[in-house]
C-alpha positions in Angstrom: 0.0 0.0 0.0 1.7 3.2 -0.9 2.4 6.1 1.8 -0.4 8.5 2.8 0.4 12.2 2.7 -0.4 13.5 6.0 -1.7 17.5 7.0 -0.8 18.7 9.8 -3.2 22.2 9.7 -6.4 24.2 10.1 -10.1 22.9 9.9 -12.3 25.4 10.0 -15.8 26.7 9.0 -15.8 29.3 6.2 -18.8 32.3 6.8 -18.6 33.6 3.3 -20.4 37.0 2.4 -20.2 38.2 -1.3 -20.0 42.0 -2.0 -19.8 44.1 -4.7 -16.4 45.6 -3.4 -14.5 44.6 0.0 -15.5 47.0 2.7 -12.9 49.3 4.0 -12.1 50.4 7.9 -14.9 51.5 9.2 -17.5 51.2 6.2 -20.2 48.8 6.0 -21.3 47.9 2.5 -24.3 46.0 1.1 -23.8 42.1 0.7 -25.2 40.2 -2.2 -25.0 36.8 -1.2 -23.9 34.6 1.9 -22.6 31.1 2.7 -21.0 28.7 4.6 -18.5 26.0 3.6 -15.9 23.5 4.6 -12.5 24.9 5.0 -9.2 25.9 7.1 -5.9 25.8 4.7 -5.1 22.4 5.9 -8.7 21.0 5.5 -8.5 22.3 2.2 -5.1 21.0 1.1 -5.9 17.6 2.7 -9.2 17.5 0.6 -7.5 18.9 -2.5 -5.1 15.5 -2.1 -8.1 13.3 -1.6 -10.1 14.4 -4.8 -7.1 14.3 -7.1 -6.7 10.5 -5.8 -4.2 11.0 -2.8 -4.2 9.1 0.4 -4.9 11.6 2.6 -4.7 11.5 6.5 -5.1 14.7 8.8 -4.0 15.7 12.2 -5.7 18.4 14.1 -8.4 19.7 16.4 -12.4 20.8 16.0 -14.2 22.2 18.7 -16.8 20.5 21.0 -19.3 22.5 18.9 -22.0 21.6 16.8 -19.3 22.3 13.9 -16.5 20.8 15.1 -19.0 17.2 14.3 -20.0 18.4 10.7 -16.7 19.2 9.7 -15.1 15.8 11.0 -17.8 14.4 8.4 -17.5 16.3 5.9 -13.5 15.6 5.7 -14.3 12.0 6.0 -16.9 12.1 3.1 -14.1 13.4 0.7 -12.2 10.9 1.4 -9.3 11.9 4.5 -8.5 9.8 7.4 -9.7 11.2 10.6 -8.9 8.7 13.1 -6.2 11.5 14.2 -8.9 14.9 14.1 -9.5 15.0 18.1 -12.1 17.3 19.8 -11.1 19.9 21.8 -13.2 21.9 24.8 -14.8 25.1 23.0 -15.5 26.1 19.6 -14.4 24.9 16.4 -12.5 27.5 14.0 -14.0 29.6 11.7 -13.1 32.1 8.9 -15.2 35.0 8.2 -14.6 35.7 4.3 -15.5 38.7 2.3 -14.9 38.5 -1.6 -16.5 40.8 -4.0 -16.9 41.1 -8.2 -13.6 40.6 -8.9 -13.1 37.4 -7.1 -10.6 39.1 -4.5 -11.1 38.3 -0.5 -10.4 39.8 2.8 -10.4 36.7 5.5 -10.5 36.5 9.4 -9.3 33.6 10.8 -10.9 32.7 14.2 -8.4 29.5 15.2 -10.7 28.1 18.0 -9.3 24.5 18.6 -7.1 25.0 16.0 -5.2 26.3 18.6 -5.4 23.3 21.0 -3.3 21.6 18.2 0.4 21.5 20.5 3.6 19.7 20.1 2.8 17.4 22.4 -0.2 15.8 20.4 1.9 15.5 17.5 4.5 13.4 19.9 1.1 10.9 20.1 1.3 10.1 16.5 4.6 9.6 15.7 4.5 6.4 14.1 2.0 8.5 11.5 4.3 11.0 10.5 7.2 8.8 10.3 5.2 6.7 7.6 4.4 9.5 5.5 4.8 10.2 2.0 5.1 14.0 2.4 4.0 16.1 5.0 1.9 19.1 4.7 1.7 22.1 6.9 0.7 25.6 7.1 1.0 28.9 9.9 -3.2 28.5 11.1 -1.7 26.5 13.9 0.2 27.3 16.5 3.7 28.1 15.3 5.6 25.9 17.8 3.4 23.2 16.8 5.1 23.7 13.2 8.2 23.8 14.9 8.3 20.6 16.3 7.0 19.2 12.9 9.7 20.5 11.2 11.9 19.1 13.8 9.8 15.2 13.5 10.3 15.9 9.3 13.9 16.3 10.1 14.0 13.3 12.7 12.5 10.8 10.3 13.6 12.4 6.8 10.3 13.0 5.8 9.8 15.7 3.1 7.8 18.6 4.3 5.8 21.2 2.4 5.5 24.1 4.3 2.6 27.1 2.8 3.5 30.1 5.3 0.2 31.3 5.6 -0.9 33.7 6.8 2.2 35.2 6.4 4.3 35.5 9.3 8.0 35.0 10.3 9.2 31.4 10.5 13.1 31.0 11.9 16.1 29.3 10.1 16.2 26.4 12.4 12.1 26.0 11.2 13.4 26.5 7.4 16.1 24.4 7.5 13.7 21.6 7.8 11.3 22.9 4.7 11.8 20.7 1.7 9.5 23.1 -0.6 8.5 26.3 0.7 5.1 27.8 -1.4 4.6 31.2 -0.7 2.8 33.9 -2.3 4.3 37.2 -2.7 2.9 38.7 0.4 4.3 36.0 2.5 7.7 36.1 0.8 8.2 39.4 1.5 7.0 39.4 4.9 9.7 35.4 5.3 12.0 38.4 4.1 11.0 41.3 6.1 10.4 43.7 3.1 8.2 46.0 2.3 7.5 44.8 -1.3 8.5 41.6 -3.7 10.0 43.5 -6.6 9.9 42.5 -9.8 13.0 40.3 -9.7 11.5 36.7 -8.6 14.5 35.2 -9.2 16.4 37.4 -6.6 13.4 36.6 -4.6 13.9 32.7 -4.7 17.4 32.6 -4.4 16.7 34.9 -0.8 14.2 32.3 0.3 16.3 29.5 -0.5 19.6 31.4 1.8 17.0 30.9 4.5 17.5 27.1 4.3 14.3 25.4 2.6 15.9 23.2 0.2 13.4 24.2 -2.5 10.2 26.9 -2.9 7.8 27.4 -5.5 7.0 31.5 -5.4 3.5 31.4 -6.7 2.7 34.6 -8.4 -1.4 34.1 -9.0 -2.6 33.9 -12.3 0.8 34.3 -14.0 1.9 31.0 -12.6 5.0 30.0 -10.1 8.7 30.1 -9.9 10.3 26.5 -9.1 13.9 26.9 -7.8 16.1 25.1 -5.5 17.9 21.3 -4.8 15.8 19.1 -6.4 14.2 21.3 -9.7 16.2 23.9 -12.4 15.2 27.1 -11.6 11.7 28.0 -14.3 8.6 29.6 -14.3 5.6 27.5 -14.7 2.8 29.8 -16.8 -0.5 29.3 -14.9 -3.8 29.0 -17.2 -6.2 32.1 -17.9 -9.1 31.5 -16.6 -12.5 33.5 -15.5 -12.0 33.6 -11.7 -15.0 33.5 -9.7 -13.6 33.0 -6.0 -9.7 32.6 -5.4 -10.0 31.5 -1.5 -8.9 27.9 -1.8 -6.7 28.7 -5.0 -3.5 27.9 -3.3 -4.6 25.2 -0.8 -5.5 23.4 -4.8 -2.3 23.9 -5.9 0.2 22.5 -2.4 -2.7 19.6 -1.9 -2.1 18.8 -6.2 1.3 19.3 -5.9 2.0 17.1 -3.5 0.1 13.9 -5.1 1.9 14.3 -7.9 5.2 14.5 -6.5 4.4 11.1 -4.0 4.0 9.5 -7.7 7.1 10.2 -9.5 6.3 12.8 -11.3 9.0 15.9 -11.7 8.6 19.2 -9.7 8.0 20.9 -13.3 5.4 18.1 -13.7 3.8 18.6 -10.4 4.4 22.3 -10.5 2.0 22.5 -14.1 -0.6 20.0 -12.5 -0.8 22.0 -9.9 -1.5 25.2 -11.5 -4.4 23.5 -13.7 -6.4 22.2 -10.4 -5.5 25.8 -9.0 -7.1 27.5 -12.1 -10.1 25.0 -12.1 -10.7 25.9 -8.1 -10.9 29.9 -8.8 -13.8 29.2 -11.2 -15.9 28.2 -8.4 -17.4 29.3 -5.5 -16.1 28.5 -2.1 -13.2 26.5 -0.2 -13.5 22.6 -0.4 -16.0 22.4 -3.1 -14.2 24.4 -5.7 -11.4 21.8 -5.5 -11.2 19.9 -8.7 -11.2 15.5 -9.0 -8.4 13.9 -10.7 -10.5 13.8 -14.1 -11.8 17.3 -14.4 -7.8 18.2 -13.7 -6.1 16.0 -16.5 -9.2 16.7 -18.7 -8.5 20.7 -18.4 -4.9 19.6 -18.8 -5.7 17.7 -22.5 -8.0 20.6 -23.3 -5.2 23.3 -22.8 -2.9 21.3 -25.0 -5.5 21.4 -27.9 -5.2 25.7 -27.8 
């Protein structure tokens, strides 16, 4: 039986509220439609693996709430392995999500037990992570929680994807451990502690990388991402031109696609242009987990693209 990829990351219930425009400080502005959805980037990376015919298992917390039971469900219904999703005193996390006409957001992450999630749990499931394919992580947990994944990754020579987001600081030691860092160009220059990215993305990588990942994929949106590092020759990837209808989950498509391609034996450049089809697919639909694309819509889109 091959290995599972295992998540280490959010869960989390998306309150999603349509707009024409996203408010600014202090304005209130009238809302066109509302929803609520399965998400939290982890949830949504683990699912993105599932559908494109991953083994999936997750690690992580809901609340006691009467979400924290729906959203163990609905992981399980797509497919992920949640022997290891405990419950945890309180409420479950939620994301309150704003996107308007041109498919942009403003999010609010609530953790809730998210934030139960500590190093010590991941000490009870040891034996998991050591038996992983890949592991994937992101920053809406605790960050010492990351910190001693990184350090289990490194421990057992397991490759870890790490999406920093949202975008925050992560230390060398942290880095050192990252076998492909994927962040967006808010959270590189924030990794770098700069104001802006610039338009040099290959001075960009090449500072990531001096921070010890051995790899990252800068994704730059619509135009695509920038592989560099140990294990790939530095390129750009061009992403697909789509009509974007809501980009919330667009990245949590691309690391959970990314990452099933890899555990296959496919080539980062490979992976890298799978990844960006199931990311484009995602954007042309509304909300997190069900916007994420199935292994067949994905390669069909892919044969489709090579006919243009």
């Amino acid at each position: 039986m091959p290995k599972h990829i295992l998540v280490v990351g959010s869960i989390n219930l998306d309150l999603v509220a349509q707009a024409t425009r996203i408010p600014q400080a202090g304005e209130t502005v009238h809302g066109e439609t509302f929803q609520t959805f399965f998400g939290g980037k982890g949830a949504n990376q683990a699912v993105a693996a599932a559908r494109l015919g991953g083994r999936v298992a997750m690690i992580d917390k809901v609340g006691s709430d009467e979400f924290g039971a729906r959203l163990k469900q609905g992981l399980r219904k797509a497919g992920v392995r949640v022997a290891s999703v405990e419950k945890a005193p309180g409420h479950s996390g939620v994301a309150l999500i704003t996107t308007d006409k041109h498919a942009h957001n403003s999010i609010v992450v609530v953790p809730g037990a998210n934030g139960a999630l500590l190093p010590e749990d991941l000490d009870h499931h040891r034996a998991m992570i050591e038996s992983s394919a890949i592991l994937l992580a992101q920053l809406e947990i605790p960050l010492a929680t990351v910190e001693h994944l990184a350090v289990l990754a490194g421990r057992y020579q397991v490759p870890l994807m790490l999406d920093p987001a949202p975008a925050r600081a992560v230390g060398r030691k942290t880095m050192r451990a990252v076998t492909w860092l994927t962040p967006n160009e808010t959270e590189s220059t924030t990794l770098l502690r700069e104001t802006e990215m610039g338009d040099d993305i290959e001075s960009t990588a090449n500072r990531l990388l001096s921070m010890g990942c051995r790899n990252v994929i800068l994704k730059l949106g619509s135009r695509g991402v920038y592989l560099s590092g140990h294990d790939s020759q530095a390129r750009f990837i061009k992403g697909f031109q789509v009509k974007a209808h809501d980009t919330t989950a667009a990245g949590d498509a691309f690391n959970g696609a990314f990452a099933v391609v890899l555990t296959q034996g496919k080539s980062p450049a490979e992976c890298a242009r799978f990844a960006c089809a199931a990311a484009a697919l995602s954007v042309t639909r509304v909300g997190a987990q069900p916007s994420l694309p199935t292994r067949e819509e994905t390669e069909e889109f892919l044969r489709r693209a090579g006919r243009r």
